[in-house]
C-alpha positions in Angstrom: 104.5 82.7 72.4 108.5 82.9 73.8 109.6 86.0 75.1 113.0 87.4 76.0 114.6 87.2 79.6 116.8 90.3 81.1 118.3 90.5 84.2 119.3 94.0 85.8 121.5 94.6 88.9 121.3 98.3 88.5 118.8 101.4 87.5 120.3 102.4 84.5 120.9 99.0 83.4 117.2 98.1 83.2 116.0 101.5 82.0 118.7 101.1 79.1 117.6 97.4 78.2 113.8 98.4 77.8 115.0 101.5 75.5 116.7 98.9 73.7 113.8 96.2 73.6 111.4 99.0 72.3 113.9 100.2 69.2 113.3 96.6 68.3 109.7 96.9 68.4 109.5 94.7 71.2 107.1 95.5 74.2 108.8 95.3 77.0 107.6 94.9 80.5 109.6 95.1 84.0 109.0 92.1 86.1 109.3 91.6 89.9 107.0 89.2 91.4 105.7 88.8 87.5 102.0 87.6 88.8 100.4 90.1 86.7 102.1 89.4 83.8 101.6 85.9 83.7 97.9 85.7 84.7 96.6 88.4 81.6 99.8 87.1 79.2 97.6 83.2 80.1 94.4 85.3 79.3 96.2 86.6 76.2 95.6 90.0 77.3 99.3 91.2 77.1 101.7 90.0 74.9 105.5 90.5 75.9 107.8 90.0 74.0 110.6 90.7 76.5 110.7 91.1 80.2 113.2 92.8 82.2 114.1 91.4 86.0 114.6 94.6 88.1 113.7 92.1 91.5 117.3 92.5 92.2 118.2 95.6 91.7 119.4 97.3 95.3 117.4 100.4 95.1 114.6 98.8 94.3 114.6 96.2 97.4 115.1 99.0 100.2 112.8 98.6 103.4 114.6 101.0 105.7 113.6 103.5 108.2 115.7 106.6 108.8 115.5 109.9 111.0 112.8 111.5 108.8 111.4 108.6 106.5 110.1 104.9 105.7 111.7 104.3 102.3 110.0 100.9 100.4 111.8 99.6 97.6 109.3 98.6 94.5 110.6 94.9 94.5 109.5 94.4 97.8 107.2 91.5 98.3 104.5 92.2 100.3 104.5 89.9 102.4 108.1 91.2 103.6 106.3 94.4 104.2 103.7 92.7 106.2 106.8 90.7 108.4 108.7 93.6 109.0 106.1 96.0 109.8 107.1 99.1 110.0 104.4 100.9 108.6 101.3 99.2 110.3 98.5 100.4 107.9 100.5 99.6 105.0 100.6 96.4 106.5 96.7 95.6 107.1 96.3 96.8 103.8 98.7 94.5 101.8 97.8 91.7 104.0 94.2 91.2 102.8 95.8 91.3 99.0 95.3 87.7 97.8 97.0 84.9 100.1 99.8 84.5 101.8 101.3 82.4 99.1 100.5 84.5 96.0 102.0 87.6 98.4 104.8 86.1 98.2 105.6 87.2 94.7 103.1 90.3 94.6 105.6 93.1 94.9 104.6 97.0 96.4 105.4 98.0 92.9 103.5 95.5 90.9 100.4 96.1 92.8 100.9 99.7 92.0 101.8 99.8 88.8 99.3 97.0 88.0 96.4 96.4 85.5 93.9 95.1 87.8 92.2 98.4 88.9 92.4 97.8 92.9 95.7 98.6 93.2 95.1 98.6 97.0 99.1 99.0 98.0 98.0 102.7 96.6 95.7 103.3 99.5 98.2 104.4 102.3 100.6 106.4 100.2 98.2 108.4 99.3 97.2 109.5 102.8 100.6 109.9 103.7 101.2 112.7 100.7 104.3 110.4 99.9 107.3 110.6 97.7 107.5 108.7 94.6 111.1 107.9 92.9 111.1 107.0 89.2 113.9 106.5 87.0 113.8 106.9 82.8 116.7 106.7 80.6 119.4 108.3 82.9 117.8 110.4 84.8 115.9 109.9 89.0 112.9 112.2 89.6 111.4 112.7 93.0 107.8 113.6 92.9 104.7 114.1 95.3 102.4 111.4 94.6 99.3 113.5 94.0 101.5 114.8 91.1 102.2 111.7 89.3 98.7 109.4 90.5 95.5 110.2 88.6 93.3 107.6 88.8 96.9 105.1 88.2 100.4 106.0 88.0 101.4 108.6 85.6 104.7 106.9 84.3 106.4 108.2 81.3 107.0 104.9 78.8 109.7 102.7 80.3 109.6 104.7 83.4 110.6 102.8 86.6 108.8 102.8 89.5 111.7 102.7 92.1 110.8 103.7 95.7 108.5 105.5 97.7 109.2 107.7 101.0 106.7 108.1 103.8 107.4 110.2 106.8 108.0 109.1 109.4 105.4 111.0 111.5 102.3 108.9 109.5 103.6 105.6 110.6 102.4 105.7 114.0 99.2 107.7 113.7 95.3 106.3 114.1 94.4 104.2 111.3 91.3 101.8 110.3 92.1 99.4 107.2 89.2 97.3 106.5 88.5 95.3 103.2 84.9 94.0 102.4 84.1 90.7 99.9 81.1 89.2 99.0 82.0 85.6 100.2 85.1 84.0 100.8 88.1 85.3 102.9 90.6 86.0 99.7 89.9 86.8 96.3 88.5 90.3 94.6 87.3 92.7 97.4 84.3 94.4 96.9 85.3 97.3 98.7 89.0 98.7 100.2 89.0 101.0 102.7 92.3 103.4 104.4 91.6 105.7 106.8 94.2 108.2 108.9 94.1 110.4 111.2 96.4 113.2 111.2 96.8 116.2 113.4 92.8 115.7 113.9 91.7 115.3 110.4 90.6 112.1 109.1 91.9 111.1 105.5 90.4 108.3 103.7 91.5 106.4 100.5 88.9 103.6 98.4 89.8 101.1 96.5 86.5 99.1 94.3 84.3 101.7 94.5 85.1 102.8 91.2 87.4 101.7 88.6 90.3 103.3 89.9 91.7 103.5 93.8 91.7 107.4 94.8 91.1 109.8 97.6 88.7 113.1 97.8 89.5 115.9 99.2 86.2 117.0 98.9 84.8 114.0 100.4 87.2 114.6 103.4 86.2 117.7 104.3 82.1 116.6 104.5 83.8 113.8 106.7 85.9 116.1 108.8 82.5 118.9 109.7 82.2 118.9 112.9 79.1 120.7 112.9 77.6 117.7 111.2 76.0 114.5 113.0 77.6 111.4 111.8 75.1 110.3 109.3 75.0 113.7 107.7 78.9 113.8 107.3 78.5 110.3 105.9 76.5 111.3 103.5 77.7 114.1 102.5 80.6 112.8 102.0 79.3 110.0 100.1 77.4 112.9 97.8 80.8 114.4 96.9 81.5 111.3 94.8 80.7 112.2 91.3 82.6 109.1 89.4 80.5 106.6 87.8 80.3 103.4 90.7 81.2 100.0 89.7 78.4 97.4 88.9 79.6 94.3 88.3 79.3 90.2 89.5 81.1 91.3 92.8 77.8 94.1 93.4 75.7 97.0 92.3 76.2 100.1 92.2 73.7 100.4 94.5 75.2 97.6 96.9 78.6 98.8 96.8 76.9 102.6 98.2 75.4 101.0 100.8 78.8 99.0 101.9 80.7 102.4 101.7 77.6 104.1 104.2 78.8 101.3 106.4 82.7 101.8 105.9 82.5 105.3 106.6 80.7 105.0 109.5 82.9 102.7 111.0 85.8 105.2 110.4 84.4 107.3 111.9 83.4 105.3 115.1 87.0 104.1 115.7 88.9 107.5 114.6 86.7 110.1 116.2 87.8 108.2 119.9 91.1 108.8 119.0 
């Protein structure tokens, strides 16, 4: 099945072209690396009928670090993030995504935005409490990312994913990334885990656990008791988690509990010397 082609320089130009797409009863899609969209539109999963290039568009290609903030353009690919390295757990994270060659074209904002539940580029921006800028129509919001991320990003239809902002104070503090796989060294992680610590609290993100990547609160604070050995902070905090577990070919349930037991208590190892 053919499909349309757009190319946008600019914000407005792209948000105007998928308005336009969608009056036509098209269903548009914004493409950056376009890995996504190829593999499930193979799979005949998705069925574009246009795509819109935003790869291009300045805004969207920022990796810049000013007096207060890392700002990361949604175009970026990640292995330019991993190169330039400014934010080093953003880094280990997005390394472990795929290969090096297939990084090449994953983008920050396709992994993000995404259908494949890991989503792992989620992971460190949402220990860092960062800023999300999206772009509808004519109008630029700035949100808190806990505001707009429930379980995936909460875009509004033919909202853009532009940039995010991370202060600057996160990108040097005590971090553990640490993927786990069944076999192999690339491919579908079983588990995805981000941990930070931050003014002696430790923070920690999952990805694989369940169908969505997320971070507890609740399953911080069992982690953070300090009245508590390590194994009864671990599991507590494993005990806070009240979303149904994946079982699937990469593990149990059950498997997949008993790798997170282990995660955990490696955070824990590493950030508590810290």
């Amino acid at each position: 099945m053919s499909f349309q082609y757009f190319y946008s320089q600019a914000i407005e130009e792209a948000t105007n072209r998928f308005i336009k797409e969608q009056q036509k009863k098209k269903r548009p899609f914004y493409y950056a690396g376009g890995t996504e969209i190829l593999t499930l539109r193979r799979l005949s999963i998705i069925h574009p009928k246009a795509v819109i290039d935003i790869k291009n568009i300045p805004a969207c290609n920022i990796y810049q670090l000013d007096d207060n903030y890392l700002v990361l353009g949604a175009a970026l690919p990640l292995t330019e993030i991993e190169e330039k390295n400014l934010f080093p757990l953003l880094t280990d994270v997005s390394k472990e995504i795929a290969d090096h060659t297939a990084r090449n074209k994953i983008t920050f904002g396709g992994n993000i935005c995404g259908q494949i539940f890991y989503r792992e580029a989620i992971l460190p921006l949402l220990l860092t409490d960062s800023l999300l800028v999206l772009a509808k129509d004519q109008t630029i919001r700035t949100e808190l990312i806990h505001n707009v991320f429930d379980e995936q990003l909460l875009l509004d239809d033919g909202e853009l994913f532009i940039q995010a902002f991370v202060e600057k104070k996160y990108l040097s503090a005590p971090y553990v990334a640490i993927k786990k796989r069944q076999q192999w060294t690339v491919g579908y992680p079983l588990l995805s885990i981000a941990a930070l610590k931050i003014e002696s609290t430790i923070r920690v993100a999952i990805s694989g656990l369940c169908s969505f990547p997320f971070r507890s609160l609740a399953l911080e604070v069992a982690l953070n008791d300090r009245t508590k050995s390590n194994e009864e902070k671990i599991k507590g905090a494993i005990a806070t988690i009240t979303e149904p577990i994946l079982d699937d070919v990469e593990g149990s349930s059950e498997y997949r509990l008993f790798v997170l037991g282990n995660l955990l208590h490696e955070v824990l190892q590493q950030l508590e010397e810290e």
